[in-house]
C-alpha positions in Angstrom: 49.4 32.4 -83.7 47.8 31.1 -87.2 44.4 29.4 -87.3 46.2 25.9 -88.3 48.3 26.3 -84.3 45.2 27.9 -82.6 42.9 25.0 -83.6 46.1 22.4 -83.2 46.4 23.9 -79.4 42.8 23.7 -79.0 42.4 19.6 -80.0 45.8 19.0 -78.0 44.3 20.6 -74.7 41.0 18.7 -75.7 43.0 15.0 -75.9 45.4 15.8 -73.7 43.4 17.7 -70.6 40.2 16.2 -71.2 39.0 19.5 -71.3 35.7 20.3 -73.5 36.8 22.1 -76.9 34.0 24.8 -75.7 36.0 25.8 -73.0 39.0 26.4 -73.9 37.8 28.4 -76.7 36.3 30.7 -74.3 39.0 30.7 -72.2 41.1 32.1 -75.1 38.4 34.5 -76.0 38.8 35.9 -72.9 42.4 36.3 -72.6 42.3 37.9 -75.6 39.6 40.7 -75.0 40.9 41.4 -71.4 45.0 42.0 -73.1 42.9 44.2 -76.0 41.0 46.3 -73.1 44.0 46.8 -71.8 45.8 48.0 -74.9 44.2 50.2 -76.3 41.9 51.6 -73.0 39.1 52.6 -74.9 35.9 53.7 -73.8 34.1 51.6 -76.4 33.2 47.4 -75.8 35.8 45.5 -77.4 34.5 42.1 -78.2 36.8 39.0 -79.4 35.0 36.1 -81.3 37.1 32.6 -82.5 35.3 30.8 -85.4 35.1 27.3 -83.6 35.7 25.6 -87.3 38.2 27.8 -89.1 40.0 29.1 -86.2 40.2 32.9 -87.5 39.4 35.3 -84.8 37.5 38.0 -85.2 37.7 41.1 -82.9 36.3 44.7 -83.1 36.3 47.8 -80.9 33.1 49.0 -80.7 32.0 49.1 -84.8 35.8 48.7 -86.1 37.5 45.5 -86.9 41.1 45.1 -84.8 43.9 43.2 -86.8 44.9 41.1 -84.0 48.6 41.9 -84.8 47.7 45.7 -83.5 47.7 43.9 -79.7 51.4 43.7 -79.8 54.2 41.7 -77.9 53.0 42.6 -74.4 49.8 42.3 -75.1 50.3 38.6 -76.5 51.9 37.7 -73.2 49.3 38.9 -71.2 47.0 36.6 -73.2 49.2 33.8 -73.0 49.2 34.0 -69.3 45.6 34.3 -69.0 45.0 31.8 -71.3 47.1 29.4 -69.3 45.5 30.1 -65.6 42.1 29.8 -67.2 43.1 26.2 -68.7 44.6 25.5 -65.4 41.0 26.2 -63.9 39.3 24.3 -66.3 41.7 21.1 -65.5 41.2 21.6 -62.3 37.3 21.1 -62.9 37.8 18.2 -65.1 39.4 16.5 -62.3 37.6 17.8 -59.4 34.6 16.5 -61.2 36.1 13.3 -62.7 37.1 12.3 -58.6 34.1 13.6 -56.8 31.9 11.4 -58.8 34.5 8.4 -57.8 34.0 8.8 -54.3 33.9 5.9 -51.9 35.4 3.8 -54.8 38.9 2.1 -55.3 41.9 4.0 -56.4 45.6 2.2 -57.3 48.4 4.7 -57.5 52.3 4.6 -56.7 53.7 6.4 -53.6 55.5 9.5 -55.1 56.8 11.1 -51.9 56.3 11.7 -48.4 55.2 15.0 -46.8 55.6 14.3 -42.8 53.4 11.2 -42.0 50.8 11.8 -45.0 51.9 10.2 -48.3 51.3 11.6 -51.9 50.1 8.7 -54.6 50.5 9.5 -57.9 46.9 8.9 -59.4 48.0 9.3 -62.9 46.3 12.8 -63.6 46.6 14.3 -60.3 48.0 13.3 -56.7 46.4 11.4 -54.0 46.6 12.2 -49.7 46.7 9.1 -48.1 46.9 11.2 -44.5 48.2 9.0 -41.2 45.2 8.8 -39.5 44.1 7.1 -42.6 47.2 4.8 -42.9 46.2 0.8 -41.3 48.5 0.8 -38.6 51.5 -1.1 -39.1 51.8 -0.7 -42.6 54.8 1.1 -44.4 55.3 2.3 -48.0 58.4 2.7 -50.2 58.3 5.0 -53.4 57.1 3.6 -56.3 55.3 0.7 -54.2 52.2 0.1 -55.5 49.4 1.4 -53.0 45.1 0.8 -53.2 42.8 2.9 -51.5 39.3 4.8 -51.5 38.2 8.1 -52.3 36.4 9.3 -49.5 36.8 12.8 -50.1 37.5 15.9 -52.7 38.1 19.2 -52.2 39.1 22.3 -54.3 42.0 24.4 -52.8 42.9 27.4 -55.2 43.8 26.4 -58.5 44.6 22.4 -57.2 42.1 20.0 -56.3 43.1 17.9 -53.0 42.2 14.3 -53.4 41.9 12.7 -50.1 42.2 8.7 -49.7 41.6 6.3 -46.7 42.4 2.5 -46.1 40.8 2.4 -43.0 37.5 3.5 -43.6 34.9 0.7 -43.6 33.9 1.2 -47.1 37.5 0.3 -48.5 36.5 -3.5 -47.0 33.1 -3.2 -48.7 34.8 -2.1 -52.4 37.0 -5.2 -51.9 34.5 -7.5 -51.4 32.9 -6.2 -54.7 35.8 -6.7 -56.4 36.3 -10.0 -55.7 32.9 -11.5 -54.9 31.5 -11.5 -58.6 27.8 -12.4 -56.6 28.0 -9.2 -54.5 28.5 -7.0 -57.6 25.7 -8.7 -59.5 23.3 -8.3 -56.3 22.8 -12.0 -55.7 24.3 -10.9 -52.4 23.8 -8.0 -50.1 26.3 -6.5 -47.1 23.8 -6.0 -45.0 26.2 -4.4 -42.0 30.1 -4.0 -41.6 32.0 -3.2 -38.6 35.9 -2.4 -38.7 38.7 -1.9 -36.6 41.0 -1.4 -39.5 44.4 -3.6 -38.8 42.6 -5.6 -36.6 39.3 -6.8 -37.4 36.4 -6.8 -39.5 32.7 -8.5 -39.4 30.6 -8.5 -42.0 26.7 -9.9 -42.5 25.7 -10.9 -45.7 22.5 -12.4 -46.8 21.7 -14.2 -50.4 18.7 -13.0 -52.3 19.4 -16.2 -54.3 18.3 -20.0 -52.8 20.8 -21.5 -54.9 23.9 -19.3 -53.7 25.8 -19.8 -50.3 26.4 -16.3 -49.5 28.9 -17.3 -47.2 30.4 -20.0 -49.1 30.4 -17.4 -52.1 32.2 -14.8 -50.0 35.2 -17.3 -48.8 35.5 -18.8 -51.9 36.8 -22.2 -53.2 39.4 -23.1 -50.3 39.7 -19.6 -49.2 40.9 -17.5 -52.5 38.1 -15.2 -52.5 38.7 -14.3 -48.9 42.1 -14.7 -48.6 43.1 -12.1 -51.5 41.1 -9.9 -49.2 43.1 -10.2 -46.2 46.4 -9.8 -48.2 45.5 -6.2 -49.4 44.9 -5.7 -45.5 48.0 -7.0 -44.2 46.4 -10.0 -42.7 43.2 -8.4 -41.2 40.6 -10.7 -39.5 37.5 -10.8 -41.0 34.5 -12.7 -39.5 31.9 -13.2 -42.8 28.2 -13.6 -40.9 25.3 -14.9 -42.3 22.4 -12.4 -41.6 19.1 -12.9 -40.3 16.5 -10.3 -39.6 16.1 -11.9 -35.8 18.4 -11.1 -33.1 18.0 -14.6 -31.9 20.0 -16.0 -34.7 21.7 -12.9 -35.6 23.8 -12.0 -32.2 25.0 -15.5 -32.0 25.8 -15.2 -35.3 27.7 -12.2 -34.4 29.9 -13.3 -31.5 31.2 -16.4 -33.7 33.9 -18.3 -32.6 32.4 -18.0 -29.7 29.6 -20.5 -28.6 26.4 -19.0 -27.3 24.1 -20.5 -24.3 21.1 -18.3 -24.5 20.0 -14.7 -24.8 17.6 -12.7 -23.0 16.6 -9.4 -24.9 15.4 -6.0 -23.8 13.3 -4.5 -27.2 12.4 -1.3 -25.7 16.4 -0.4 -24.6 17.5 -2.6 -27.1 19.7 -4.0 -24.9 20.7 -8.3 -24.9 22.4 -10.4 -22.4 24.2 -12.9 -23.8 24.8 -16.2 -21.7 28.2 -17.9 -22.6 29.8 -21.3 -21.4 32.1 -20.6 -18.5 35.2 -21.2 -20.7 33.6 -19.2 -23.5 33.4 -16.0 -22.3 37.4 -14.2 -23.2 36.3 -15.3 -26.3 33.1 -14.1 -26.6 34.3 -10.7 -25.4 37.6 -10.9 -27.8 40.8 -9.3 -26.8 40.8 -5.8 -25.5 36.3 -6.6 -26.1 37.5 -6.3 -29.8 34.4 -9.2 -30.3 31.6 -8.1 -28.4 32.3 -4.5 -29.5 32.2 -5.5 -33.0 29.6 -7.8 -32.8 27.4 -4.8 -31.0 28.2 -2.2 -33.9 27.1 -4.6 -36.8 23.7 -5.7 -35.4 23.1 -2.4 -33.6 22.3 -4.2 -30.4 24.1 -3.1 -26.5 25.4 -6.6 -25.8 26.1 -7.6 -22.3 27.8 -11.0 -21.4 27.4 -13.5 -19.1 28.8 -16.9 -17.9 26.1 -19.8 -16.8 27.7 -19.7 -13.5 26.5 -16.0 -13.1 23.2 -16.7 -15.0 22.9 -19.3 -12.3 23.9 -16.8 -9.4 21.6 -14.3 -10.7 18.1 -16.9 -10.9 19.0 -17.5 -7.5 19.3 -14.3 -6.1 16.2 -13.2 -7.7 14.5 -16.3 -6.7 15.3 -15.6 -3.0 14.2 -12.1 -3.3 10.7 -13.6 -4.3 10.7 -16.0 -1.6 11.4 -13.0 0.8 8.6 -10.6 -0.6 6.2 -13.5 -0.7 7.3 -14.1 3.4 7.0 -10.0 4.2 3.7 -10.3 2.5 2.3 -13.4 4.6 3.3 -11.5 8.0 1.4 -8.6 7.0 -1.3 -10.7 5.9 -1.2 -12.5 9.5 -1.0 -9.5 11.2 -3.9 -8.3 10.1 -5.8 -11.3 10.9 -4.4 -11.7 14.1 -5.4 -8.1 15.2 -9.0 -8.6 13.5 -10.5 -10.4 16.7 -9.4 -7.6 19.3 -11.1 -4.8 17.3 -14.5 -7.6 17.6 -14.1 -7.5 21.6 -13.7 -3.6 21.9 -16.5 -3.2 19.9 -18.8 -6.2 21.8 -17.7 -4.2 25.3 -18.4 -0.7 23.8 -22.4 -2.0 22.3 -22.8 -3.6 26.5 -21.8 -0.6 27.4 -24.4 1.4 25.5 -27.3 -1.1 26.7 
C-alpha cells in the first residue's frame, strides 16, 4: 500500500468509524511489526514506525532498515487481518463508550428482526436488545416499525458490544416527561418521585421551584397535549401527575387521587398511615388488583393501610369500650381494697386488748 492509500484508509476509518486517527495508526503499526516478527524470526527487536503526516513507514530490524516490500504476500495478509480485528476493537470502544455515557436516556431505532421474544433495533451504528421482560405488555412490533426506548444498560461481549434497552423501566416515563415538558428540562420543575407498573399505571409528584408556574398544569399541558403525547408512546398508560408536598398530610391524599380522603392517622416511628375513606370510596382508593394504594405507597415511601368511616367508627368504639372496661376492673380493685381496710383495723384492735 502507498502513503497516498494508507493515509486515505486512515481518514476514511477516522470519518467513517469515528475512530481516533491515533489509533488506528497504532493498530497498523502493530500489525505490521507482529507479520515482520514473524517473517523473518529474528532474534533482534524489530520496530515499525508510520510518519503520522506523510504516511511513509519506517521499519528496522534491530539497526537495519527493512524495505517493507521484503514482508511479502503472506506476510501482508497477516497484517491485513490484524489490522482489521484491531479496528474492529477500536469500533467496538467507540461504541461501547459512545452508549455507556447515554445510559438511562432515549433511543429511537427500527425493529430489524426478532430473535425468540427479544427484538434487535437497529440503532444506526450498532443494534439494540429490547428483551421481553422489558417489552410493555401488550405491545407488538413489525419490522421496520419505528420503536423508542432507554438505555439502561451496556456491556462488552467479545469483540461486540450488547446494547440493552427497556420501556418499562421507570426512567423511560421520566425521559418522556423531559422531552415534552420544556419546564422540567429547564429545572423550573422537579420529579420528585415516580412509581410505575408499566402498561398499567404510572404516578408521578412534581413540585415547581417557580411561583409563577403550575407544575401540574405545565405537566398536562394546554387541553391535555403535553400529557397525552405521553400516554400514546405508552399505549394508553394511566398516569396520575401529583402535586408534591413535603407533608404526608397533604401528600398521601395527594397520592390516592381519584379517590377522596376522610382523614389520616400516622405512625412516624413505623412509618406506617391509616387512611380513612368514605364508605363508597374505598375500591377506589385501593384501585383494581390494589394497583392505587400500592402505587400511591411506593411514591411517598409510606405503608398505607385503608379504612372505611364505618370501620373507623367500629374501631373508636371498640377501643372506647375497652377503656370503659379497664376503668370498671380498676374501680373493683380500688373498692376492694377499701372494703377489706376496716377488718384488718378490728384484728388489729382485738390483738392490742389482747396484749393489755
Amino acid at each position: 500500500m502507498d502513503k497516498e492509500s494508507l493515509l486515505r484508509l486512515v481518514d476514511s476509518l477516522h470519518r467513517d468509524k469515528e475512530i481516533a486517527k491515533e489509533v488506528v495508526f497504532q493498530g497498523i503499526e502493530a500489525a505490521l511489526t507482529m507479520a515482520a516478527r514473524k517473517h523473518f524470526k529474528s532474534q533482534e527487536v524489530v520496530t515499525i514506525q508510520i510518519d503520522r503526516t506523510t504516511g511513509e513507514i519506517l521499519a528496522k530490524e534491530g539497526s537495519r532498515t527493512i524495505d517493507p516490500s521484503e514482508l511479502g504476500r503472506i506476510t501482508a495478509q497477516t497484517a491485513k487481518q490484524v489490522i482489521i480485528q484491531k479496528i474492529r476493537e477500536a469500533e467496538r470502544d467507540v461504541i461501547y463508550e459512545d452508549f455507556f455515557s447515554r445510559r438511562g436516556d432515549i433511543v429511537s431505532g427500527t425493529v430489524q428482526r426478532f430473535e425468540g421474544s427479544a427484538i434487535i433495533v437497529n440503532l444506526g451504528k450498532t443494534e439494540g436488545v429490547l428483551q421481553r421482560s422489558e417489552q410493555i405488555d401488550g405491545e407488538h412490533y413489525n419490522v421496520n416499525e419505528r420503536v423508542r426506548a432507554i438505555v439502561y444498560d451496556v456491556k462488552k461481549v467479545g469483540t461486540r458490544v450488547r446494547i440493552l434497552l427497556s420501556r418499562t423501566h421507570p426512567d423511560f416515563v421520566r425521559r418522556l416527561f423531559e422531552l415534552e415538558v420544556p419546564e422540567i428540562a429547564e429545572n423550573a420543575i422537579e420529579i420528585k418521585a415516580l412509581a410505575r407498573e408499566p402498561g398499567h399505571r404510572t404516578k408521578i409528584s412534581v413540585a415547581s421551584s417557580d411561583q409563577n408556574v403550575d407544575c401540574v398544569g405545565a405537566c398536562v399541558g394546554v387541553r391535555g397535549s403535553r400529557i397525552k403525547n405521553i400516554v400514546d408512546e405508552l399505549n394508553g398508560e394511566k398516569i396520575d401527575i401529583i402535586r408534591w408536598s413535603n407533608e404526608p398530610e397533604v401528600l398521601l391524599p395527594n397520592a390516592l387521587k381519584p379517590a377522596e380522603v376522610s382523614g389520616i392517622i400516622l405512625s412516624a416511628e413505623n412509618q406506617v398511615a391509616t387512611i380513612v375513606v368514605p364508605n363508597d370510596q374505598l375500591s377506589l382508593a385501593i384501585g383494581k388488583r390494589g394497583q392505587n394504594v400500592r402505587l400511591a405507597s411506593r411514591l411517598t415511601s409510606w405503608d398505607i393501610d385503608i379504612i372505611t368511616e364505618s370501620e373507623f367508627e367500629e374501631r373508636q368504639k371498640t377501643s372506647a369500650e375497652g377503656l370503659s372496661e379497664a376503668s370498671e376492673t380498676k374501680k373493683t380493685a380500688i373498692n376492694n381494697v377499701t372494703a377489706s381496710e376496716p377488718g384488718e383495723r378490728i384484728q388489729t384492735d382485738r390483738k392490742k386488748e389482747e396484749v393489755s
